[in-house]
C-alpha positions as CSV (number, residue, x, y, z in Angstrom):
1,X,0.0,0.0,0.0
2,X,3.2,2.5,0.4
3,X,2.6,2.7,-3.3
4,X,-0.7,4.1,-2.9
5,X,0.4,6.5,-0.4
6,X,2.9,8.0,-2.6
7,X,0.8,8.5,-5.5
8,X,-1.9,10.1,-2.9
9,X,1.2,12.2,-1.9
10,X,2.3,13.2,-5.7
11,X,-1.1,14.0,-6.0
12,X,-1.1,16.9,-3.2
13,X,1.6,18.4,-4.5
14,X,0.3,18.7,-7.9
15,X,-2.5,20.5,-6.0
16,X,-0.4,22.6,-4.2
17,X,-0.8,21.2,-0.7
18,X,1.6,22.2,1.6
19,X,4.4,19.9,2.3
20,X,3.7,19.6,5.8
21,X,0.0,19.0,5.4
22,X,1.0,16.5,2.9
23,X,3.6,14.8,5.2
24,X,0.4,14.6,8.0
25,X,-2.0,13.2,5.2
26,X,0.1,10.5,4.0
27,X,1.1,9.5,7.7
28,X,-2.2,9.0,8.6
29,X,-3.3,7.5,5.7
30,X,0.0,4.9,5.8
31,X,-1.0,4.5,9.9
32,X,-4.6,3.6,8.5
33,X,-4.1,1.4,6.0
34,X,-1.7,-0.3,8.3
35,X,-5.0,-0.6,11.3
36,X,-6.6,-2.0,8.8
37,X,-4.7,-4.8,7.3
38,X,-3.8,-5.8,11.3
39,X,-7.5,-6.4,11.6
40,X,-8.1,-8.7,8.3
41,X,-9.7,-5.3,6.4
42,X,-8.5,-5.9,2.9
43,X,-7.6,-1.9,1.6
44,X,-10.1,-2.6,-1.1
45,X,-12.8,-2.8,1.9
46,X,-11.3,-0.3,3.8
47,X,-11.2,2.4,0.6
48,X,-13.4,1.3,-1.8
49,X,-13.0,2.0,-4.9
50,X,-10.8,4.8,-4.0
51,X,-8.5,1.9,-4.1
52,X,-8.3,2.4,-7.7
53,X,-7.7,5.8,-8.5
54,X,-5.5,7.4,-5.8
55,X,-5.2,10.7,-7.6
56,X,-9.2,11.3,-7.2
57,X,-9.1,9.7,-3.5
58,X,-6.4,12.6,-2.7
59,X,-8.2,15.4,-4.1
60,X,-11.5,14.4,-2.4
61,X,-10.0,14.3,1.1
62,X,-7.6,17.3,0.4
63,X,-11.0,19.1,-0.4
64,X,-13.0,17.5,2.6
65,X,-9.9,18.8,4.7
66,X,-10.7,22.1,3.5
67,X,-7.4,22.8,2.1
68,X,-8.4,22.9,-1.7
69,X,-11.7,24.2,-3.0
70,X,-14.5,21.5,-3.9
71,X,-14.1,20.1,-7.3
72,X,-17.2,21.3,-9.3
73,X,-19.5,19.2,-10.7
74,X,-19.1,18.3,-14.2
75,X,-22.5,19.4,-15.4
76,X,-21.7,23.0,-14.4
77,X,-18.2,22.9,-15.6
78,X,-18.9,21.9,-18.8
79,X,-22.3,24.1,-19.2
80,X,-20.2,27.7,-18.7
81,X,-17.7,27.2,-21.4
82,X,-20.8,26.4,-23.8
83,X,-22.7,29.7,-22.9
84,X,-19.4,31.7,-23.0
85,X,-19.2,30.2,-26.8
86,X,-22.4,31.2,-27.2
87,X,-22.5,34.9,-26.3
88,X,-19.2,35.4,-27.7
89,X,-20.4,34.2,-30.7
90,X,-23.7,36.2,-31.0
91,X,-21.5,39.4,-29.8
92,X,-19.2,39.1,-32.7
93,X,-21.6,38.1,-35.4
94,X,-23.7,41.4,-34.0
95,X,-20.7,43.4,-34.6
96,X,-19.9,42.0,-38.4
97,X,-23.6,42.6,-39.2
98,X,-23.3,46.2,-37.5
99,X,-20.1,47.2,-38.6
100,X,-21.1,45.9,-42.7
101,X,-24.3,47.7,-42.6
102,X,-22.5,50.7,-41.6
103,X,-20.0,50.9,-44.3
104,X,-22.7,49.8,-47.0
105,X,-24.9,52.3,-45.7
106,X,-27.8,50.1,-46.6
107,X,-30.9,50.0,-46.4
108,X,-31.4,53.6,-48.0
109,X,-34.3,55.5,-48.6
110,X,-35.1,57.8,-51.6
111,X,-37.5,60.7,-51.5
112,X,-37.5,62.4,-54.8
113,X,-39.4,65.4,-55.7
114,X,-40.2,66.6,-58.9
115,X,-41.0,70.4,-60.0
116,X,-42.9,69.9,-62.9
117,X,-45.8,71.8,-63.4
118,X,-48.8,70.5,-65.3
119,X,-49.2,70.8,-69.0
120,X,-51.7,73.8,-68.9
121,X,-53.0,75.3,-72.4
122,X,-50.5,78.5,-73.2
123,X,-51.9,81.2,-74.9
124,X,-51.9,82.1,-78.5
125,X,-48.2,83.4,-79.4
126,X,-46.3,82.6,-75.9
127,X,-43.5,80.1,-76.1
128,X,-44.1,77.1,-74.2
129,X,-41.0,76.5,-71.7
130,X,-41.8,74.3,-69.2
131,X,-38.8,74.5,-65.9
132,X,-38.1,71.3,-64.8
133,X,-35.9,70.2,-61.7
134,X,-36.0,67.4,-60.0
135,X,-34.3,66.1,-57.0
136,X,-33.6,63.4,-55.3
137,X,-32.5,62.4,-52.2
138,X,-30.5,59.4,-50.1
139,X,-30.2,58.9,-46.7
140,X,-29.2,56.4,-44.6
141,X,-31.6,56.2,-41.8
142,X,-31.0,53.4,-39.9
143,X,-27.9,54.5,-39.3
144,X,-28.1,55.6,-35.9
145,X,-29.5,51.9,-35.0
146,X,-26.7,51.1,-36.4
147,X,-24.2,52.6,-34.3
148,X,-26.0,51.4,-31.1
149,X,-25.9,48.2,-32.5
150,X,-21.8,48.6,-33.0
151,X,-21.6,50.2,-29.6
152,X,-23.7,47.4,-28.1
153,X,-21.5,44.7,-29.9
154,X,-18.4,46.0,-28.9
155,X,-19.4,46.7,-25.2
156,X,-20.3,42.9,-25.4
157,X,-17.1,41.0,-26.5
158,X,-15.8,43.0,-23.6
159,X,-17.3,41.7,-21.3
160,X,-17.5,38.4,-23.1
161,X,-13.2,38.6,-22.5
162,X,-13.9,39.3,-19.2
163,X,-15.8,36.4,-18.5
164,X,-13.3,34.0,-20.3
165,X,-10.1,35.5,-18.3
166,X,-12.2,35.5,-14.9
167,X,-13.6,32.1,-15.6
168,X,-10.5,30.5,-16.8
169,X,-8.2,31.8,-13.4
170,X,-11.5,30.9,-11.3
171,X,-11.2,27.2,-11.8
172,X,-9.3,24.9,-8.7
173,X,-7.6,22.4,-10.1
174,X,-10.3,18.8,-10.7
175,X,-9.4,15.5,-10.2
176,X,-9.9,13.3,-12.8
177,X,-13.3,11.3,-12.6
C-alpha cells in the first residue's frame, strides 16, 4: 500500500498542498491502511474503490480537509464554457452585421421630388417653356441603430473577454473522474 500513499502524496503536491500538510496526510493514511490490514480489512474494503484511483481519492479528502476548494460538478463545468461560446459568438456576429451595414450604408431610402408643373394650355403666341428640376434624395436612416448596435457589440465582446479570463483563473484544479 506505500505505493498508494505516494501517489496520494504526488497527488497533493500537484495541488499545491503544503508539504507539511501532505507529510500529515500521507502518515495517517499509511497508519490507517496499516490498522486496517492488522484487523483482516482488505484496503479494497477499507477504501473502496478509491483503491483504484489514488489521484481522485487525494483530491477528495484534500478538499473535505478544507485545504483545496470543492471540485465542481461536471454538469456546471462543462455548461459555462458552452454559454461563454455562445455569447461570444452572438456578440461578434452582432458586430460584423453592425459594422457591414454601416459601411454599405444600406438600407437607403429615396424621396425624390419633382417640380414639374402640369401641361396647362399656353396662350396664343407665348413660347411654351416648361422648368423642370427634380431632386432626389438618399439617406441612410437606420444609421443611428446602427451605431448602437456597434456600440452594443463592442461593449459585449468586452465583457464576453472578461468572463473568459475570470472564468478560466476561477477554476481549482479537478481531479480526474
Amino acid at each position: 500500500m506505500s505505493d498508494f500513499v505516494e501517489q496520494c502524496r504526488l497527488e497533493w503536491r500537484r495541488l499545491g498542498v503544503p508539504d507539511p500538510l501532505a507529510e500529515e496526510m500521507a502518515t495517517d493514511l499509511a497508519s490507517d491502511l496499516r490498522d486496517a490490514e492488522a484487523e483482516g480489512v482488505s484496503a479494497e474494503e477499507f477504501l473502496g474503490s478509491s483503491v483504484f484511483d489514488p489521484r481522485s481519492f487525494a483530491a477528495s479528502w484534500a478538499a473535505e480537509r478544507g485545504i483545496i476548494p470543492e471540485p465542481r460538478s461536471r454538469g456546471n463545468a462543462r455548461r459555462r464554457p458552452l454559454v461563454l461560446v455562445a455569447f461570444t459568438s452572438l456578440a461578434a456576429i452582432t458586430l460584423i452585421v453592425a459594422a457591414l451595414l454601416l459601411l454599405t450604408g444600406e438600407p437607403k431610402v429615396s424621396l425624390g421630388t419633382s417640380g414639374i408643373r402640369p401641361h396647362l394650355a399656353s396662350p396664343p403666341g407665348a413660347s411654351l417653356v416648361t422648368p423642370s428640376s427634380r431632386q432626389v434624395l438618399q439617406a441612410n436612416t437606420s444609421a443611428p441603430v446602427e451605431w448602437i448596435l456597434l456600440v452594443l457589440a463592442i461593449a459585449a465582446l468586452g465583457f464576453a473577454a472578461w468572463l473568459w479570463s475570470s472564468w478560466s483563473h476561477s477554476r481549482p484544479p479537478t481531479a480526474p473522474a
